[in-house]
Backbone as a ProteinNet text record, in pm:
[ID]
protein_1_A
[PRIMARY]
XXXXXXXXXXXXXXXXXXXXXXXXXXXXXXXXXXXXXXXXXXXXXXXXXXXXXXXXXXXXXXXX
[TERTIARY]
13187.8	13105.2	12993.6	12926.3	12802.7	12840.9	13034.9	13054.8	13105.7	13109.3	13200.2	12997.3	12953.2	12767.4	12739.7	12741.4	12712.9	12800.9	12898.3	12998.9	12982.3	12934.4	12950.7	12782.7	12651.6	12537.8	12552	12609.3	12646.2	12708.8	12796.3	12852	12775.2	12679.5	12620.3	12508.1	12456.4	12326.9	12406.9	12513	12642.4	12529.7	12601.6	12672.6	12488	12396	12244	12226.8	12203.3	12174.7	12202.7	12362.8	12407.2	12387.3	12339.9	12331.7	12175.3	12093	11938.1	11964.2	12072.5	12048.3	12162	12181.6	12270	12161.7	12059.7	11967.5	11848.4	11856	11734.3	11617.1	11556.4	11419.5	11333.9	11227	11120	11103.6	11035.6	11002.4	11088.4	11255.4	11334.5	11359.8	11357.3	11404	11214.3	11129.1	11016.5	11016.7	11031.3	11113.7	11231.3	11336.1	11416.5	11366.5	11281.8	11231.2	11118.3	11064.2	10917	11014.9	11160.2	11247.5	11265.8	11353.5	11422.7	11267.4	11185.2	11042.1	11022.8	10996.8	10925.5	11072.1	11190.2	11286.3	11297.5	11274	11266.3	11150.8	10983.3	10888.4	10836.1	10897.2	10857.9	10858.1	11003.1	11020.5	10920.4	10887.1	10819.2	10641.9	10611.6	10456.5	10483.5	10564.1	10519.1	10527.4	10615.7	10603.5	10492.8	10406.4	10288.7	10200.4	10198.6	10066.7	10063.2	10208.3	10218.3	10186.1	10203.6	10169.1	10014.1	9914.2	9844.7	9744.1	9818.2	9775.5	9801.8	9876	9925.8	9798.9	9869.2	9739.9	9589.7	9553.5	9433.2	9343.5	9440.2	9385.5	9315.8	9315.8	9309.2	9366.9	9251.8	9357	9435.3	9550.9	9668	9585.4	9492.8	9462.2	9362	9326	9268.4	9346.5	9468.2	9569.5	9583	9611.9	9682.6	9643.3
6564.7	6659.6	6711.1	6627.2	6662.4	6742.7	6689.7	6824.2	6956.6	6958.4	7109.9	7182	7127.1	7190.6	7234.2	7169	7136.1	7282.6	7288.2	7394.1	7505.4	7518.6	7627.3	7695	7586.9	7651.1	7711	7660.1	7703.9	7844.9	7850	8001.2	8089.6	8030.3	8117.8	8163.4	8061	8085	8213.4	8164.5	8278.8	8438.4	8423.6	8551.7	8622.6	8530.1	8598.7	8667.7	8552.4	8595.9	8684.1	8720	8829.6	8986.5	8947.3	9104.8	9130	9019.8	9043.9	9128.3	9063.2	9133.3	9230.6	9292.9	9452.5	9534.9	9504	9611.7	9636	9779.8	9861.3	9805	9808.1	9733.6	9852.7	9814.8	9938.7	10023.5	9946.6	10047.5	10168.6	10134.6	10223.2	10323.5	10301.8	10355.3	10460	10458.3	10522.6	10654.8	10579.8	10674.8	10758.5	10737	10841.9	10957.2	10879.1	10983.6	11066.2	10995.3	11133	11216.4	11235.1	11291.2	11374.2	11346.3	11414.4	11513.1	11491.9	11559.8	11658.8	11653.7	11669.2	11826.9	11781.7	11910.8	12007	11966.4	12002.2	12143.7	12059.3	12105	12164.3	12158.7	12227.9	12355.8	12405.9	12570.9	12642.9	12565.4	12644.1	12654.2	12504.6	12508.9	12630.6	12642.4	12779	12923.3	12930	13074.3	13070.3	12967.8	12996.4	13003.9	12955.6	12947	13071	13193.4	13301.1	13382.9	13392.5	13449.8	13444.4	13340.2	13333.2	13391.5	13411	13495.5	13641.5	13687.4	13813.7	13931.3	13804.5	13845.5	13869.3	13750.5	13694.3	13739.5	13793	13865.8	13708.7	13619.7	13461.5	13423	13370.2	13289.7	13162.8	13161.1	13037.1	12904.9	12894.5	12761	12725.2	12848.1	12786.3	12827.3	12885	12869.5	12712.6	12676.4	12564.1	12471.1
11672.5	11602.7	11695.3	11769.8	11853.2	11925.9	12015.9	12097.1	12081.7	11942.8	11916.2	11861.6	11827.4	11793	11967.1	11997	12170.3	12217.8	12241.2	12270.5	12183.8	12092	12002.2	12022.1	12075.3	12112.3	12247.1	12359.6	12498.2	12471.1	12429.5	12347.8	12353.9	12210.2	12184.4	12271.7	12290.8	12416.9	12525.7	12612.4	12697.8	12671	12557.7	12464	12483	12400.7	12398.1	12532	12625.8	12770.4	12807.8	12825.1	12858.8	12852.6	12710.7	12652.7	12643.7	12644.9	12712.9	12888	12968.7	13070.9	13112.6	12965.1	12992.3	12954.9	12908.6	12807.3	12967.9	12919.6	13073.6	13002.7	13128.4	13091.3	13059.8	12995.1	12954.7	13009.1	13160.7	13249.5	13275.1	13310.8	13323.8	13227.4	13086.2	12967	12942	12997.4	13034.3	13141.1	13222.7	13344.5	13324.7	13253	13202	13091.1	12988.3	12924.5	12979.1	13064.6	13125.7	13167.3	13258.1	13347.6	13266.8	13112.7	13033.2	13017.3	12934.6	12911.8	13022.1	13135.4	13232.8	13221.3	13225.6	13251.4	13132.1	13010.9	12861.9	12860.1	12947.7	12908.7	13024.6	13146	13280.7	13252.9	13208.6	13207.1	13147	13036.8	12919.2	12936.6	13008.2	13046.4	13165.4	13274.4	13343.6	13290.1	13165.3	13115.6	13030.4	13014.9	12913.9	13031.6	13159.1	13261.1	13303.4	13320.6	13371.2	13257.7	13106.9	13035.7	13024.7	13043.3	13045.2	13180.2	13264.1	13403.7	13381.6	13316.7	13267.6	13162.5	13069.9	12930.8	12955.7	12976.8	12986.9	13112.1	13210.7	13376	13410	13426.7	13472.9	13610.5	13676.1	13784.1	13751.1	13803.5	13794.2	13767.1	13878.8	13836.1	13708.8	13666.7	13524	13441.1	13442.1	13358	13313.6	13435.1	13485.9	13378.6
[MASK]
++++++++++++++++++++++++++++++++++++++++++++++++++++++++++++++++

């Protein structure tokens, strides 16, 4: 009895571990989303900095 409890926690313990170290760590799963963000919201912050140089007769960097 002790060794099939014994064998059946080793298992399970296996099984936890494993899939703790398939999962991206924060940091990475951070870093993909600023990336995704950063390509989403690039285009659009420069057509508002140029609209705002346009409109407004403004230099770029206080668009900026």
């Amino acid at each position: 009895m002790t060794y099939r409890c014994f064998t059946i926690m080793m298992i399970v313990l296996g099984f936890s571990g494993s899939a703790s170290a398939a999962e991206p760590s924060l940091q990475a799963l951070k870093e993909k989303c600023q990336a995704a963000r950063e390509a989403k919201l690039g285009p659009e912050r420069e057509a508002l900095i140029q609209t705002c140089v346009k409109k407004e007769q403004k230099p770029e960097e206080e668009c900026r």
